[in-house]
TORKOL-4160 file (C-alpha; in steps of 0.2 Angstrom, whole numbers, padded with zeros to 4 digits, m for minus):
55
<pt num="1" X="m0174" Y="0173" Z="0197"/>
<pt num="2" X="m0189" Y="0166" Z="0188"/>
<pt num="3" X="m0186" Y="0175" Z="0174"/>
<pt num="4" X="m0167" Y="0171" Z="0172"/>
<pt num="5" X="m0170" Y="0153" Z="0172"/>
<pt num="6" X="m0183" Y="0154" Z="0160"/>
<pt num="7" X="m0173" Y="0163" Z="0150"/>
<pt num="8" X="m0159" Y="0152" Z="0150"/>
<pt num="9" X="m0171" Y="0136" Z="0145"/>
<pt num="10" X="m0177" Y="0145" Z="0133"/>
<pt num="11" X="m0161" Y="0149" Z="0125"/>
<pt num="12" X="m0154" Y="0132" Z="0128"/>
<pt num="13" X="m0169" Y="0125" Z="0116"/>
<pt num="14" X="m0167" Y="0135" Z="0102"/>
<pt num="15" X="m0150" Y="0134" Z="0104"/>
<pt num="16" X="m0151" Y="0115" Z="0105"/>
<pt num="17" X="m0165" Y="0115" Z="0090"/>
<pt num="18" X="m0158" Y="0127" Z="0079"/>
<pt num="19" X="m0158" Y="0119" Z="0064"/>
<pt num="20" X="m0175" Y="0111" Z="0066"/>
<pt num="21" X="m0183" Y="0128" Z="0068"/>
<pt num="22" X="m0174" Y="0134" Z="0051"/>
<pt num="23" X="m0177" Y="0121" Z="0042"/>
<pt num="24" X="m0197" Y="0124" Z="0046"/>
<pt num="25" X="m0194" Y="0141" Z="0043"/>
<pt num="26" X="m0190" Y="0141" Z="0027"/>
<pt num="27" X="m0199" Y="0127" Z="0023"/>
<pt num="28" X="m0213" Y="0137" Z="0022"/>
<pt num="29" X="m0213" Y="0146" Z="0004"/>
<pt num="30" X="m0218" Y="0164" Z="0007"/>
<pt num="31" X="m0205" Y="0164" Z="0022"/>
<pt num="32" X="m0191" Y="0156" Z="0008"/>
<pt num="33" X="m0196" Y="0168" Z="m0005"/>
<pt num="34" X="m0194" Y="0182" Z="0008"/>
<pt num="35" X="m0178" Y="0179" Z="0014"/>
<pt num="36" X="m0169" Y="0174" Z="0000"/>
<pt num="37" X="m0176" Y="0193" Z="m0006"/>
<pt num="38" X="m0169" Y="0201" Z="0009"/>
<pt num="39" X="m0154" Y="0192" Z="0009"/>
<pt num="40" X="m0150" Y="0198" Z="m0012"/>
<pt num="41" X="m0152" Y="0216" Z="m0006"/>
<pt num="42" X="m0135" Y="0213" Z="0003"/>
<pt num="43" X="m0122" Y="0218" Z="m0010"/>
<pt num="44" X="m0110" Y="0205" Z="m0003"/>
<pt num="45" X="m0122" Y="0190" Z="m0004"/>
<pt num="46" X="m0130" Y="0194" Z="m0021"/>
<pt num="47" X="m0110" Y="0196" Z="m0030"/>
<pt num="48" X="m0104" Y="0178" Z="m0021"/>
<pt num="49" X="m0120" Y="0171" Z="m0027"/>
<pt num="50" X="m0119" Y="0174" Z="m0043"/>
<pt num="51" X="m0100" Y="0172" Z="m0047"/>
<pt num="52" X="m0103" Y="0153" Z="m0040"/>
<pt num="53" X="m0120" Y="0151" Z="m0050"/>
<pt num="54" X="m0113" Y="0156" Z="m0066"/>
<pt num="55" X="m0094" Y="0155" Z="m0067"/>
């Protein structure tokens, strides 16, 4: 019961603080560099990126 309950706080904060702990995330530039890298690999990402960046 213990657990649950820490569970749920838990999930409560970072859903609560979300965008706190991206923006500290990827503030950090190692961590930026490697996610926007991961996230160009997608095929998806990488084509809507570029048509809006250069059309």
């Amino acid at each position: 019961m213990r657990r649950l309950i820490m569970l749920s706080a838990g999930s409560f904060a970072v859903y609560r603080y979300r965008y706190r702990i991206v923006n500290f995330i990827l503030g950090q530039p190692q961590l930026r560099r490697y996610f926007i890298n991961l996230s160009m690999r997608i095929p998806f990402i990488r084509d809507r990126f570029v048509n809006r960046a250069f059309h």
